[in-house]
C-alpha positions as CSV (number, residue, x, y, z in Angstrom):
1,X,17.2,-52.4,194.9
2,X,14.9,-50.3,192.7
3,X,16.5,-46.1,192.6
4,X,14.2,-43.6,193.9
5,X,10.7,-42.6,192.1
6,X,11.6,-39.8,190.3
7,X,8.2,-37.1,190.6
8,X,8.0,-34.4,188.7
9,X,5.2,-32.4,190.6
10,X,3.9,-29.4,188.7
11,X,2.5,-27.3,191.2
12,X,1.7,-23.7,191.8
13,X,-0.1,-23.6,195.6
14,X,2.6,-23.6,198.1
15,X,0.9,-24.8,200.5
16,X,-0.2,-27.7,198.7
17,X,3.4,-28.5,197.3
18,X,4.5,-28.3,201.1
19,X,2.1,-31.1,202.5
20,X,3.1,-33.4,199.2
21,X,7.0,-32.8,199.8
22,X,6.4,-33.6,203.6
23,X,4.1,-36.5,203.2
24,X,6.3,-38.1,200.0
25,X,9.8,-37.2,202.1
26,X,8.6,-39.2,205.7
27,X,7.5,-42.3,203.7
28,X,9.7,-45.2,203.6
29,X,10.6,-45.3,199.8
30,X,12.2,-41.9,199.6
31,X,10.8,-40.0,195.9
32,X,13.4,-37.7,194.1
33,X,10.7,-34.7,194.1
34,X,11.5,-32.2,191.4
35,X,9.1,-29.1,191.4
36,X,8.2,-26.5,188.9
37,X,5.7,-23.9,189.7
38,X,4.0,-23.6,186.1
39,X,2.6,-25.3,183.2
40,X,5.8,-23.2,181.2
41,X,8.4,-24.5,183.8
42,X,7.3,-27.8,183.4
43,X,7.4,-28.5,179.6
44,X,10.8,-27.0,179.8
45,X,12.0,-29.6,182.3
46,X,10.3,-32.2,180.5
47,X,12.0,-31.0,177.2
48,X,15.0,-30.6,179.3
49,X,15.4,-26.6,178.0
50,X,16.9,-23.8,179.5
51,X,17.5,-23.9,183.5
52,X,16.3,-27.6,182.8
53,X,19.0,-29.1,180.3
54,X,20.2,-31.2,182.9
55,X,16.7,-32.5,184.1
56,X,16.4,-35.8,184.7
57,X,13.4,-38.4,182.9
58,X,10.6,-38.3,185.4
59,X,9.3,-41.2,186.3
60,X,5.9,-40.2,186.9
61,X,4.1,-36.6,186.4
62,X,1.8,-35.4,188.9
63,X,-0.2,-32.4,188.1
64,X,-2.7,-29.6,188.9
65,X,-4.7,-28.6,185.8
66,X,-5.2,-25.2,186.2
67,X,-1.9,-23.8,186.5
68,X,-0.4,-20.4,185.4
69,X,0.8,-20.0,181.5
70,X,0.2,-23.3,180.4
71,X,-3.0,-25.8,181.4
72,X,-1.9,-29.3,183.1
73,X,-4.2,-31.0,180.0
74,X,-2.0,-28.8,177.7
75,X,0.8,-30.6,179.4
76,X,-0.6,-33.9,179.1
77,X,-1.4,-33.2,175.4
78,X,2.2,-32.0,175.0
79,X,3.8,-35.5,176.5
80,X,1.5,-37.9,175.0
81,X,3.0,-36.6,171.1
82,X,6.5,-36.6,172.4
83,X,7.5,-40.3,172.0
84,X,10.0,-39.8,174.5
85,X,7.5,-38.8,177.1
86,X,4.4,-40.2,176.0
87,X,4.7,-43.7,178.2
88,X,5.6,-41.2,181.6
89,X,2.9,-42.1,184.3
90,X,0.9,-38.1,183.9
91,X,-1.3,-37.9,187.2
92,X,-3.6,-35.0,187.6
93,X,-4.3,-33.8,191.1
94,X,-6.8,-30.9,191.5
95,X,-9.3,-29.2,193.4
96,X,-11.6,-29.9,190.9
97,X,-14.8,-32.3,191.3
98,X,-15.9,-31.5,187.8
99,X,-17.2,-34.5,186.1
100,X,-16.0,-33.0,182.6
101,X,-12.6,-32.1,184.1
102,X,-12.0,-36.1,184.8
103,X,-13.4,-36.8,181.8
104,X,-10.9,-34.8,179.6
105,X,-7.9,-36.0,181.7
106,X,-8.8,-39.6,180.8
107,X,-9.4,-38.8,177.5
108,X,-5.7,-37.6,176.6
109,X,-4.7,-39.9,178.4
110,X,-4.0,-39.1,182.2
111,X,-3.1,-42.2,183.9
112,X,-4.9,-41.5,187.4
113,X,-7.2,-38.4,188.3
114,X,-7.1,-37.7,192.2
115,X,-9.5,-34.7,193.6
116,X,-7.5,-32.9,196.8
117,X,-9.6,-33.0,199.9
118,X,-10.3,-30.0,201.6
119,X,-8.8,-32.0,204.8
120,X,-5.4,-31.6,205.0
121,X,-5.0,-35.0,206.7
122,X,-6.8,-36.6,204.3
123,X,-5.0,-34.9,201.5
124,X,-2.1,-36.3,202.9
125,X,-3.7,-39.6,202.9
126,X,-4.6,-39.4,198.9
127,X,-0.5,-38.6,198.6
128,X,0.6,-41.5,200.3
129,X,-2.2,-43.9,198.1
130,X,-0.8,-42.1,195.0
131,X,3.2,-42.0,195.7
132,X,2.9,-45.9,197.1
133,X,0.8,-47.2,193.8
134,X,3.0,-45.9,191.5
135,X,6.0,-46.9,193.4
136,X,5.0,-50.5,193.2
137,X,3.3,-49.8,189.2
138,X,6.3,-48.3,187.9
139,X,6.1,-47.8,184.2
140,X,7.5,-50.6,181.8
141,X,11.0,-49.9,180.5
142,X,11.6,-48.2,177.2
């Protein structure tokens, strides 16, 4: 039996993080959900510094890009040049519907881009089609 997705969701709304922690937590394959609330926070956990040296390897990063301190695409940019980090599944999810927004997540190389509905049951909806993808895709070992 495969262990739990590991998700490192970097998140700042509260709301938002609570309908992803209730959607990903009722499903039947179970995510370890680790949650930082900025674009700081996260690249400490992912460099496994300060409150974080005991982090575990994410398998999978999902994102908002604009978050406080430090951008999700600045996040991105940061993982991709870390070889240790550069293969981790980076998803963006955002408010945004900009064209140019999508555009710049593929670019440095985001592996999915997902625009939250307004509609919080459909928003729940785009969490389940996200968490059960890359619970089947995994990422290929190291």
């Amino acid at each position: 039996m495969e262990p739990p997705l590991r998700i490192l969701l970097v998140e700042d709304n509260y709301n938002d993080v609570e309908i992803i922690r209730r959607v990903l937590e009722t499903g039947n394959e179970k995510p370890e959900i680790y949650h930082t609330r900025d674009g700081a926070e996260a690249i400490d956990f992912l460099q496994r510094q300060g409150q974080y040296e005991e982090a575990p390897r994410p398998d999978i990063v999902i994102s908002c890009l604009n978050l406080l301190k430090i951008s999700g695409l600045e996040i991105l940019a940061r993982m991709k040049k870390d070889p240790k980090l550069q293969r981790v599944p980076f998803i963006v999810l955002t408010y945004s519907e900009r064209e140019g927004d999508m555009v710049q997540a593929y670019a440095a190389g985001a592996s999915g881009f997902f625009t939250k509905p307004i509609d919080a049951k459909e928003f729940e909806e785009t969490v389940r089609i996200v968490h059960a993808y890359w619970n089947e895709a995994r990422k290929a070992p190291d």
